[in-house]
N, C-alpha and C positions, 0 to 999 in steps of 0.2 A: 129557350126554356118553355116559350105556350107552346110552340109547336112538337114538346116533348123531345127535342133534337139534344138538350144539356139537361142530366140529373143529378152531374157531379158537385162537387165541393169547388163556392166562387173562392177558395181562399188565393192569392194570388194571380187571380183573373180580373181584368179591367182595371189595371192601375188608374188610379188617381178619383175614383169617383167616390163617393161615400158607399159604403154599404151598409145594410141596416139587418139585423135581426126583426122575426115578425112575432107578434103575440094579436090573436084573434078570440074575442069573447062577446055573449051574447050581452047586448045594452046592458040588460037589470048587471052584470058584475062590472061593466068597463065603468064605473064611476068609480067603485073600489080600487079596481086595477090603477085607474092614473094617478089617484092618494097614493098606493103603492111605490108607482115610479117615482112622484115627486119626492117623497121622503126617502127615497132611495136611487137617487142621482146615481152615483160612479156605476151600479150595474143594470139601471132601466134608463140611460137619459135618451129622452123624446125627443124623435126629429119630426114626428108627425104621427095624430090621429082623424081617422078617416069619420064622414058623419056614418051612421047606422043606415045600413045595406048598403051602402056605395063602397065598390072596392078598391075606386080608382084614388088614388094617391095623388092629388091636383095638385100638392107644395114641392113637392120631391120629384113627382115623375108622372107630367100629365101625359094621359093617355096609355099608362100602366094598368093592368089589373092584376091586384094579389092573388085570386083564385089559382093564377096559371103561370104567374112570372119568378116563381119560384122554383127552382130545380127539384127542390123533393121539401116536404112537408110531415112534422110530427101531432098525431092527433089524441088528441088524449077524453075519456070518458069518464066522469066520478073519480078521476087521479089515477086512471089504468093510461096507460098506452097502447093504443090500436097500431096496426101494421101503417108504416108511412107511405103515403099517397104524393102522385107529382101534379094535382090536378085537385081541387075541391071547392068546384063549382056545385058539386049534387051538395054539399057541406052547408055552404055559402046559405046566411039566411037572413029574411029583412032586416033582423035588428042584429046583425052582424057590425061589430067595432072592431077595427085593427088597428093596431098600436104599431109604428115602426122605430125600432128601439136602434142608437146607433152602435156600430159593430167593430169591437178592433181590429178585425182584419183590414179595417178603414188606411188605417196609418202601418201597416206593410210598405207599401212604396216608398212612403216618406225616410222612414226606416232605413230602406234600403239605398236611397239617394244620399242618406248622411253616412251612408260606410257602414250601418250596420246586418251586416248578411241575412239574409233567410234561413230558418231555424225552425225544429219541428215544436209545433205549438198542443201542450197538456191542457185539457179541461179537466178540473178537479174540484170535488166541493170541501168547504171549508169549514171550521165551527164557527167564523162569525155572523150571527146573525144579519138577518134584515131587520128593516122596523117594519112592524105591522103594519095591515091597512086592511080591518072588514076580514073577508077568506084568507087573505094573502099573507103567505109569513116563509120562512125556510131560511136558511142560510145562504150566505153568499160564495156564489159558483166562479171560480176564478179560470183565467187562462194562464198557464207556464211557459213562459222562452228561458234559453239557456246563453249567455254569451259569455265574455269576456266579463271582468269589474270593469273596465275602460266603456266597453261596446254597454255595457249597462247603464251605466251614466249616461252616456248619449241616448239612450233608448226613456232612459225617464225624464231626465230635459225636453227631448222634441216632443214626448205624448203627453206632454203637462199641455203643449197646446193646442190639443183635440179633445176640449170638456166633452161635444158631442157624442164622442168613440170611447169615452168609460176614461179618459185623462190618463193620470200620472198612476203609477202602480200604486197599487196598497201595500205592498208588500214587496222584501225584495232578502234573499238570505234566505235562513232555515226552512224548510217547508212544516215542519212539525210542531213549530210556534200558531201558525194559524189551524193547523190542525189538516192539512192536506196531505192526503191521503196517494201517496207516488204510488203502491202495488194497485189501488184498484180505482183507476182512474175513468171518469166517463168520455172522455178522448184521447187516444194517443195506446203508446206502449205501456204497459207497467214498468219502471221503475224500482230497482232496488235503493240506488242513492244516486246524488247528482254527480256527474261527472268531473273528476278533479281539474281544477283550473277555470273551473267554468260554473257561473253564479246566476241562481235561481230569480227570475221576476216576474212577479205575479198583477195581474190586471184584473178588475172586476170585469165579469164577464154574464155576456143577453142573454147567458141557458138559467141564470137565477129564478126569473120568473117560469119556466120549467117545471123547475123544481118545485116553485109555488103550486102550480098545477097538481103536484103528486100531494103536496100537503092540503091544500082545500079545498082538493074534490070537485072541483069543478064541473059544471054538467058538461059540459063541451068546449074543449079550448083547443084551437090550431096555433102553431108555431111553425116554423122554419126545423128543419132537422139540422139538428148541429153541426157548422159548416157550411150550411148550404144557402146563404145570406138571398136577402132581394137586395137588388143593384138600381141605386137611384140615377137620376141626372143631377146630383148636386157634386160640385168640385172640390174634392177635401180639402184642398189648398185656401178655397173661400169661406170656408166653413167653421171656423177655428181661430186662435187668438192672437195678433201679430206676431 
């Protein structure tokens, strides 16, 4: 990824290691943002924030740097979106803070080591709110898989223990209870209705703070392009509750 050689999506790349969603903001807001995350556990929970300018990731991944170790990056200005960039060192500034948010792609492997298959995974936003904090407010942006009732159960059992990776679903049945939105999804196909035989589960999901972004106007916030995770050196297996 520094070397520009991977811009794609880590989803299903590097079993077993965590990965993490990024959110980058200038000092004066990262003391709001982590009030943010705290009160809002299941879709920001913290595996690490970086001191102001430093980009290297000494908990998670020493000898990393987020400017470049990202496959592709979303940037946003007063809550616009700029074209995504795979590289944002010219970006990068003294009082630069990054948050590395953990990522459900985390517990894919796990997943799939208990029988439950690989499955195309919806980003959608939701009506339930966040709690506020300062600028930050939106509702919460969820992830959809589709399986079995059986393959489901196993999927909310084993991700209840990964608090790190967004945990146990929120949600799991009707999508139009929580207010998601299947025709106009911000990843994946659209959707008319769920496929028969096969039961809706929804995950809080790292694009929330995103979406904060579009709501409080931020002077300048970098993210991770949806998909496109930073890959830590932590073992998900270690990471998570017996």
């Amino acid at each position: 990824m520094r070397r520009g050689e991977w811009t794609g999506p880590t989803k299903h790349t590097v079993p077993g290691y965590v990965k993490c969603n990024l959110v980058v903001l200038p000092r004066a807001d990262a003391y709001d943002f982590l009030v943010y995350c705290q009160r809002n556990p299941k879709p920001c929970p913290l595996v690490e924030v970086t001191d102001p300018g430093d980009p290297e990731p000494k908990m998670s991944a020493p000898g990393a740097d987020l400017r470049t170790d990202l496959p592709r990056y979303a940037v946003y200005r007063n809550g616009a979106r700029e074209e995504d960039v795979t590289d944002i060192r010219r970006l990068w500034r003294d009082d630069s803070v990054a948050f590395l948010i953990g990522s459900g792609m985390t517990f894919d492997d796990p997943l799939e080591r208990a029988g439950v298959p690989k499955v195309k995974t919806w980003v959608l936003t939701t009506n339930i709110p966040t709690i506020p904090a300062g600028k930050f407010h939106g509702p919460v942006v969820v992830t959809m898989r589709c399986w079995t009732p059986a393959q489901a159960i196993i999927a909310c059992q084993l991700t209840s223990r990964f608090p790190f990776y967004h945990g146990a679903p929120i949600h799991m049945g009707d999508p139009a209870s929580i207010g998601a939105d299947l025709t106009h999804p911000i990843v994946g196909e659209p959707l008319e209705k769920i496929p028969d035989g096969l039961m809706p589960v929804f995950w809080a999901c790292g694009v929330t703070p995103q979406r904060a972004a579009l709501e409080a106007k931020i002077e300048l916030m970098i993210t991770h392009t949806p998909g496109h995770a930073f890959i830590t050196d932590l073992l998900a297996d270690r990471i998570c509750t017996p």
